[in-house]
N, C-alpha and C positions, 0 to 999 in steps of 0.2 A: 636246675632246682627251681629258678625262680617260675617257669612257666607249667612245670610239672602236673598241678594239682586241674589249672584249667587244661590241660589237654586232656588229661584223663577224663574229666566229665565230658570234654565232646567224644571221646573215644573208648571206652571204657572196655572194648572188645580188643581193640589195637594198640593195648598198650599196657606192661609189666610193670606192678608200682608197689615196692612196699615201704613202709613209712619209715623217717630216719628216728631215731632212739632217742636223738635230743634235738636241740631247736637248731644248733648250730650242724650238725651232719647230715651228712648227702641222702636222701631218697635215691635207694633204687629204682632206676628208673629207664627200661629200655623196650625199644619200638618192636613189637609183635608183626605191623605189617608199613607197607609204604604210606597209607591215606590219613595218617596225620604229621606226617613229615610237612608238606607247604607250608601246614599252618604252625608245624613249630618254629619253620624256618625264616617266616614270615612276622612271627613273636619276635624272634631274635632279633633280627635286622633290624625294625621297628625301634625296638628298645635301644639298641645299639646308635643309631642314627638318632632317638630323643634325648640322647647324651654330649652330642655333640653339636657345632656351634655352624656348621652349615649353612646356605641359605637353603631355603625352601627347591626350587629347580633345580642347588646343586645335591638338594638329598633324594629327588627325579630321577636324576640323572645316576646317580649312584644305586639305587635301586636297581632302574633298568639297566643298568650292567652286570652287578649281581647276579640278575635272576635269568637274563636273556643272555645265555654263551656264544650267543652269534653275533654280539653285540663287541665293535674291535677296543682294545686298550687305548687308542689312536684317540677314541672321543674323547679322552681324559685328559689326555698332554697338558693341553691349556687351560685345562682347567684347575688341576690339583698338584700337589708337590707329587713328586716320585715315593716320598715318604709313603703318605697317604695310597696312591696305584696297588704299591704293592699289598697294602693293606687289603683294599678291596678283591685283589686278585685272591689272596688269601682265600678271605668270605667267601666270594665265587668257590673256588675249591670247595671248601666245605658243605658248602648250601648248594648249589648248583650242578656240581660235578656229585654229589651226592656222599662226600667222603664221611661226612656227621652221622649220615644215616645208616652207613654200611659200620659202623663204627657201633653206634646206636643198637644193631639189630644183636650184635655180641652178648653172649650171659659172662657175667664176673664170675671166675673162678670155676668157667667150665669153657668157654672159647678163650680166655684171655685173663691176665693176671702175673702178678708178681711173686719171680719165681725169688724163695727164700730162704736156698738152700744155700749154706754157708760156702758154698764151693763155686756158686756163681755169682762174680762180683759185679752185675749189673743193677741197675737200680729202673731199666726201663720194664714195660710190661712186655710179654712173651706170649705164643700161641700155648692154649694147653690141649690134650688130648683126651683127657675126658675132666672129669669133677675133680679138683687140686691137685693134675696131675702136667703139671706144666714138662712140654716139650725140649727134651734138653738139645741143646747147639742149634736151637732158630731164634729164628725171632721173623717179626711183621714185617714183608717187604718195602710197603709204605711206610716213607715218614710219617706224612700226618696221620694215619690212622693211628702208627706206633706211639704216637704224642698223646693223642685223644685217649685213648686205651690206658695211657702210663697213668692220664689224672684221675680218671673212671675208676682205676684199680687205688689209689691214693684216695681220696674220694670216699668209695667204699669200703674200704680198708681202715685207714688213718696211717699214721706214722707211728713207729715204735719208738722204746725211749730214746733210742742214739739219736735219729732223723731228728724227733723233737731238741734235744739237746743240741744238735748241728745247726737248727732254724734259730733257737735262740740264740746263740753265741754268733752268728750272722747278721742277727739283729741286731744285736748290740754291738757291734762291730763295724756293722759299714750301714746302718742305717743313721737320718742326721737324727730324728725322733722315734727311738722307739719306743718308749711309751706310748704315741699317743696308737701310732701298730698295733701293739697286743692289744690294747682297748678295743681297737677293733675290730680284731680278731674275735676276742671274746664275748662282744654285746650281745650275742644273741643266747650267750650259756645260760644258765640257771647260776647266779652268786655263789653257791654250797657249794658246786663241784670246780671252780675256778682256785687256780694254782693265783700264790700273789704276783705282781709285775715281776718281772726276770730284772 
């Protein structure tokens, strides 16, 4: 979402966008071809690593592992916790191994989506086979792609009332503030259309 609108302007041939309906919901948003992939992937990481408290050579070094897959895990040992590794390796997958993009290139609710038929009790996304017509007894062989897909189709979608009512009572339950959560949640709505604090 957040890098959506400038890839579009460099891309504008390469890339599926239509606008979200309020300030707080997802733009559809998915890759027509591979040639703005680097630079989204590049957006990301970028972003990702000016969040974080790194030094400088060790956000270098994180980079070029990231982005170079010939690059071994071995560099990292000493340098970062196993927390962190795995993180990176993550990233890698995603950006690298290209698992974001192959994820990315999917249409909602014609390659993929939430199947929401009372009789299957899954809550991941699922291959469909043509327009709303989700594939019954599969599902994505990949994890991550399965994961990326599930929030795509969530995302797009939204929650219905149960989901909604399950996030609340979550929140208020095992979170230690949740007020100051749904404030956050909601900063970006329009005031008129916002439910009071749970």
């Amino acid at each position: 979402k957040k890098f959506a609108l400038d890839i579009i302007q460099n891309y504008p041939n390469d890339i599926y966008y239509k606008s979200p309906k309020s300030k707080s919901a997802f733009p559809e948003f998915r890759l027509l071809s591979h040639r703005p992939f680097p630079d989204l992937s590049t957006k990301i990481i970028n972003d990702w690593l000016n969040k974080k408290s790194y030094r400088k050579i060790d956000k270098q070094c994180i980079v070029s592992f990231i982005f170079n897959i010939t690059t071994s895990v071995d560099t990292l040992v000493d340098r970062f916790l196993p927390h962190d590794i795995q993180l990176f390796l993550i990233i890698r997958g995603l950006l690298s191994e290209e698992v974001l993009f192959v994820a990315m290139k999917k249409r909602y609710r014609v390659n993929y989506g939430i199947n929401h038929n009372s009789n299957f009790n899954r809550l991941m996304a699922v291959p469909f086979r043509a327009k709303d017509v989700p594939a019954e007894k599969t599902e994505f062989g990949h994890p991550d792609t399965a994961l990326i897909l599930t929030q795509l189709s969530y995302y797009y979608h939204g929650l219905n009332d149960l989901q909604m009512f399950q996030c609340f009572n979550r929140l208020n339950n095992e979170e230690k503030d949740p007020e100051s959560i749904y404030t956050e949640w909601i900063l970006e709505e329009n005031e008129n259309t916002i439910p009071p604090n749970p």
